[in-house]
C-alpha positions, -999 to 999 in steps of 0.1 A, spaced: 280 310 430 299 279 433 298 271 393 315 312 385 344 302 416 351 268 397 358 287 362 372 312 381 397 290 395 397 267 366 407 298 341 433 311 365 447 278 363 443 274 324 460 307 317 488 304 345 497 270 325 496 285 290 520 317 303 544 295 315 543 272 287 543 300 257 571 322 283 603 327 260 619 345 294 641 324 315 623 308 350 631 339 374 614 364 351 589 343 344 580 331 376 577 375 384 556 374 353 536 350 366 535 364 405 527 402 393 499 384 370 487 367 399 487 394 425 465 417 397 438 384 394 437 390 429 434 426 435 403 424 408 390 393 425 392 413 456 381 445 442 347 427 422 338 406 456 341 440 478 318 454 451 294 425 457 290 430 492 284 467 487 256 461 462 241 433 485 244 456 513 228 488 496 199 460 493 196 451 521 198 485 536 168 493 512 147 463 519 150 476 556 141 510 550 105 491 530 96 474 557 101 500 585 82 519 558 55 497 559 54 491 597 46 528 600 24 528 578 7 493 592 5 514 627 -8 546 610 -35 525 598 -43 505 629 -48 539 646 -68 554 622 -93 523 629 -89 523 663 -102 566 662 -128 552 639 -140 529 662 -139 550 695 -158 579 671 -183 554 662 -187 537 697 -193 574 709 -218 582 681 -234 551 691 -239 562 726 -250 595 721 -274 581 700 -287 559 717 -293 584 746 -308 600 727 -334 578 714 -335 564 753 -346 600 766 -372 611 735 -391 581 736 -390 571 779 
Protein backbone atom coordinates (compact mmCIF):
# COMPACT_ATOMS: atom_id res chain seq x y z
CA UNK A 1 0.00 0.00 0.00
CA UNK A 2 2.72 2.27 0.95
CA UNK A 3 4.89 1.41 -2.48
CA UNK A 4 1.29 2.46 -4.93
CA UNK A 5 0.97 5.99 -2.52
CA UNK A 6 4.77 6.67 -3.29
CA UNK A 7 4.22 6.39 -7.27
CA UNK A 8 1.11 7.88 -6.65
CA UNK A 9 2.55 10.81 -5.22
CA UNK A 10 5.73 10.51 -7.12
CA UNK A 11 3.72 10.56 -10.64
CA UNK A 12 1.57 13.47 -9.56
CA UNK A 13 4.59 15.18 -8.96
CA UNK A 14 6.42 14.06 -12.27
CA UNK A 15 3.48 15.18 -14.45
CA UNK A 16 2.66 18.48 -12.45
CA UNK A 17 6.44 19.39 -13.36
CA UNK A 18 6.33 18.34 -16.97
CA UNK A 19 2.76 20.50 -17.48
CA UNK A 20 4.30 23.44 -16.18
CA UNK A 21 7.46 23.02 -18.02
CA UNK A 22 5.87 22.05 -21.63
CA UNK A 23 2.74 25.00 -20.71
CA UNK A 24 2.95 27.56 -23.68
CA UNK A 25 0.05 29.66 -21.60
CA UNK A 26 1.14 32.43 -19.52
CA UNK A 27 1.48 31.58 -15.31
CA UNK A 28 -2.31 32.50 -14.40
CA UNK A 29 -3.71 30.11 -16.91
CA UNK A 30 -1.42 27.77 -16.26
CA UNK A 31 -1.39 27.72 -12.66
CA UNK A 32 -5.78 27.00 -13.39
CA UNK A 33 -4.51 24.40 -15.69
CA UNK A 34 -2.63 22.97 -13.17
CA UNK A 35 -5.30 23.50 -10.10
CA UNK A 36 -8.40 21.99 -12.24
CA UNK A 37 -5.78 19.03 -13.08
CA UNK A 38 -5.15 18.74 -9.60
CA UNK A 39 -8.60 18.87 -8.08
CA UNK A 40 -9.68 15.95 -10.91
CA UNK A 41 -6.36 13.65 -9.42
CA UNK A 42 -8.11 14.15 -6.44
CA UNK A 43 -11.66 13.54 -6.96
CA UNK A 44 -10.38 10.04 -8.65
CA UNK A 45 -8.05 9.48 -5.77
CA UNK A 46 -11.02 10.08 -3.62
CA UNK A 47 -13.45 8.27 -5.77
CA UNK A 48 -10.95 4.82 -6.12
CA UNK A 49 -10.14 4.90 -2.14
CA UNK A 50 -14.14 5.24 -1.35
CA UNK A 51 -14.31 2.28 -3.75
CA UNK A 52 -11.70 0.45 -1.69
CA UNK A 53 -13.38 0.75 1.43
CA UNK A 54 -16.69 -0.44 -0.12
CA UNK A 55 -15.14 -3.56 -1.47
CA UNK A 56 -13.26 -4.25 1.84
CA UNK A 57 -16.35 -3.61 3.61
CA UNK A 58 -18.70 -5.94 1.33
CA UNK A 59 -15.88 -8.44 2.75
CA UNK A 60 -15.95 -8.05 5.63
CA UNK A 61 -19.74 -8.02 5.78
CA UNK A 62 -19.45 -11.49 4.05
CA UNK A 63 -16.82 -12.97 6.27
CA UNK A 64 -19.36 -12.10 9.09
CA UNK A 65 -22.26 -13.49 7.67
CA UNK A 66 -19.68 -17.17 7.30
CA UNK A 67 -18.98 -17.27 10.54
CA UNK A 68 -22.44 -16.62 12.09
CA UNK A 69 -23.20 -19.18 9.45
CA UNK A 70 -20.96 -21.52 10.92
CA UNK A 71 -21.78 -20.75 14.64
CA UNK A 72 -25.34 -21.94 13.83
CA UNK A 73 -24.44 -24.50 12.34
CA UNK A 74 -21.58 -25.41 15.24
CA UNK A 75 -24.75 -25.17 17.78
CA UNK A 76 -27.14 -27.24 15.42
CA UNK A 77 -24.57 -29.81 15.65
CA UNK A 78 -23.78 -29.69 19.34
CA UNK A 79 -27.57 -30.29 19.95
CA UNK A 80 -28.01 -32.86 17.69
CA UNK A 81 -25.26 -34.77 19.92
CA UNK A 82 -26.45 -33.72 22.96
CA UNK A 83 -30.38 -35.52 21.71
CA UNK A 84 -28.16 -38.35 20.75
CA UNK A 85 -26.72 -38.74 23.87
CA UNK A 86 -29.85 -38.24 26.17
CA UNK A 87 -31.68 -40.90 23.43
CA UNK A 88 -28.84 -43.18 24.02
CA UNK A 89 -28.53 -42.64 27.94
CA UNK A 90 -32.35 -43.51 27.90
CA UNK A 91 -32.05 -46.60 25.65
CA UNK A 92 -29.46 -47.49 28.03
CA UNK A 93 -31.60 -47.44 30.95
CA UNK A 94 -34.47 -49.05 29.64
CA UNK A 95 -32.34 -51.60 28.75
CA UNK A 96 -30.88 -52.23 31.39
CA UNK A 97 -34.16 -52.52 33.35
CA UNK A 98 -34.94 -54.56 31.45
CA UNK A 99 -32.30 -57.06 31.55
CA UNK A 100 -32.36 -56.20 35.64
CA UNK A 101 -36.13 -57.47 35.93
CA UNK A 102 -35.95 -60.74 33.35
CA UNK A 103 -33.08 -62.25 34.85
CA UNK A 104 -33.65 -61.09 39.10
Amino acid sequence: MKKLAYTLITGIAVGAMIGVLLAPDEGKKTQRKLAKKGKKITDDIKCKFDELVDSVQDQIENVQDRLADISKKKREFYNDVSDYKNKAKGTYSSLKEEVKNEFM
